[in-house]
N, C-alpha and C positions, 0 to 999 in steps of 0.2 A: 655825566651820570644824569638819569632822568627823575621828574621830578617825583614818578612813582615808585623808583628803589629808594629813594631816601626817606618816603614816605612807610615803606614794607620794612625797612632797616630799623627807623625811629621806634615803630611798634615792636619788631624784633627784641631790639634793649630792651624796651622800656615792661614786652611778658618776659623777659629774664631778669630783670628787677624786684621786678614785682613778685617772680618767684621766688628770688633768694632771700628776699625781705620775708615773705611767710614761711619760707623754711627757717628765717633764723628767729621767727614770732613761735615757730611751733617747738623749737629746740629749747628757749626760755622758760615758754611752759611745760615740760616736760620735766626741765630741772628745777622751776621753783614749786610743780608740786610734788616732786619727790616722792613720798609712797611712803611705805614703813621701811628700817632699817633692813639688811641681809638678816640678820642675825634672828627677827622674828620667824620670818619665811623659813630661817634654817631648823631651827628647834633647840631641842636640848640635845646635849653630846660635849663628847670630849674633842678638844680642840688643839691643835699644834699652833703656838704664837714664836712670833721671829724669836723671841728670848726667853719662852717660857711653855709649859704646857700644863695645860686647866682641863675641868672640867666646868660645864658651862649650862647653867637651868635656866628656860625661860618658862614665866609665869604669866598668867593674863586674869583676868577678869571682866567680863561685861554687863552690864546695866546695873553698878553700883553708884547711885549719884555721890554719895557723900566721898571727894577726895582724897582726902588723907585715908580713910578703909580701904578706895580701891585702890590704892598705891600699896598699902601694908600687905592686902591681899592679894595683890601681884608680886609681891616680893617673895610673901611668905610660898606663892606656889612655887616659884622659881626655886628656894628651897629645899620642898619635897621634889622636886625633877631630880636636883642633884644625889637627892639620897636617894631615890628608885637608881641610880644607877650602879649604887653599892650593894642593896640589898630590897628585896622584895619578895615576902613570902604572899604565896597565893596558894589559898586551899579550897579545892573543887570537891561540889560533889554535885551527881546528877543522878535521878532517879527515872526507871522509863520502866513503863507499864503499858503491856498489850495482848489485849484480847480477843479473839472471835470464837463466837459460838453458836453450832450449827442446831436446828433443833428436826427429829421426825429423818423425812425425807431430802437432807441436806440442800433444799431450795432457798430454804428464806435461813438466812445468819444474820447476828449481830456482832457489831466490830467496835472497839472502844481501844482508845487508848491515851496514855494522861505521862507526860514528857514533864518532871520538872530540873529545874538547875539553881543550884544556889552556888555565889564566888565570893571570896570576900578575903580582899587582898590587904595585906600591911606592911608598912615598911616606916622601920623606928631605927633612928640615927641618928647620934650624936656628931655632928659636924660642925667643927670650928675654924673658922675661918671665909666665910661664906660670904661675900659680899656683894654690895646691886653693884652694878656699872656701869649698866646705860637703861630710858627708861623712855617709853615712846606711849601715847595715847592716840589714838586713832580715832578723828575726829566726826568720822561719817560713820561707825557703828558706837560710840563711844565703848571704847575695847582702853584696856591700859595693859600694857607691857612691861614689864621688866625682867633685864637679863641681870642672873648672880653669876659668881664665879669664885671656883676652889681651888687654888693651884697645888700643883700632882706635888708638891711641898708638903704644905698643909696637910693634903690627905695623906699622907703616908703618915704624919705626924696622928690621926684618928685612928687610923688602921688599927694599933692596940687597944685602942678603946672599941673598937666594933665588934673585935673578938669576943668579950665579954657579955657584948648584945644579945650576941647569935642565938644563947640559950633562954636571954629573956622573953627574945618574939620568940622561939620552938613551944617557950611553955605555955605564953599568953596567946597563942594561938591554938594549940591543944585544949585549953581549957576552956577555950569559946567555942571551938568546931564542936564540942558536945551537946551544947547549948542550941547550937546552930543544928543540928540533926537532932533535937527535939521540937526544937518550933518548926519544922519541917515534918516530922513525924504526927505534933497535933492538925497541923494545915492537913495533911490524909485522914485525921478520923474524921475532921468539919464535911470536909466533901464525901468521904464513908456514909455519915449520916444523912443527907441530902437525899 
């Protein structure tokens, strides 16, 4: 063998080394920065586990410095996730308004028109059973996470308590939408006057 294949072979190993060395530098870093959990990415929803089946709220929070608040208030979202999936009333109402009018010799018109929208959603739930289970802070947005979870136990064990809701948010909802199409009503005399 000459003394230039042993030379072309040397460097051969030695760029396969050196590749497998960076591929096993790049696979390291890849797992010790890890990212946030599946389960943020995944969201809220009901879940099938090997032994059980839940429903599952994640919560977040960002730019609350003070810890222990933005933990509570990632929990506490995580929470309401779980109860919008029980029950969630949403009352719309949209008003749309449009004009044109032509004047003489129908060349010159004016055209106006005034679109508004009011929503205003609620969902009231007494849920017991509800607890965090995993809780992740995300260090480059300071974001904090936490997932709760209800298992389909639990909720069935609420389910007679929720019946009894239903007609509370129908009525405290009825009894705000009027209110809510009055301060909508004055917002049109303001701009009426204008």
């Amino acid at each position: 063998m000459a003394k230039e294949d042993l030379v072309i072979r040397s460097q051969a190993t030695g760029a396969r080394l050196a590749g497998m060395g960076l591929g096993a530098v790049l696979l390291m870093g890849l797992v010790a920065c890890g990212g946030p959990p599946k389960w943020v990415e995944k969201g809220s929803g009901v879940m099938n586990e090997k032994d059980s089946k839940a429903f599952y709220g994640v919560g977040s929070v960002v730019g609350v410095r003070n810890e222990p608040l933005a933990w509570d208030t990632a929990e506490n979202r995580g929470r309401a996730e779980i109860a919008k999936t029980f029950e969630a009333y949403t009352g719309y109402l949209m008003r749309d308004y449009a004009a044109s009018t032509a004047a003489g010799d129908f060349t010159r018109n004016t055209e106006e028109q005034n679109v508004e929208r009011a929503i205003k959603t609620v969902t009231t739930a007494t849920l017991s059973g509800v607890r965090p289970i995993d809780r992740y802070k995300d260090e480059k947005t300071n974001t904090y996470y936490v997932l709760t979870k209800l298992s389909l136990e639990d909720m069935k064990n609420n389910l007679e308590q929720a019946k009894e809701l239903n007609a509370q948010v129908r009525d405290f909802v009825r009894k705000n939408a009027d209110k809510l199409f009055d301060r909508l009503e004055k917002e049109e005399e303001k701009r009426a006057v204008r």
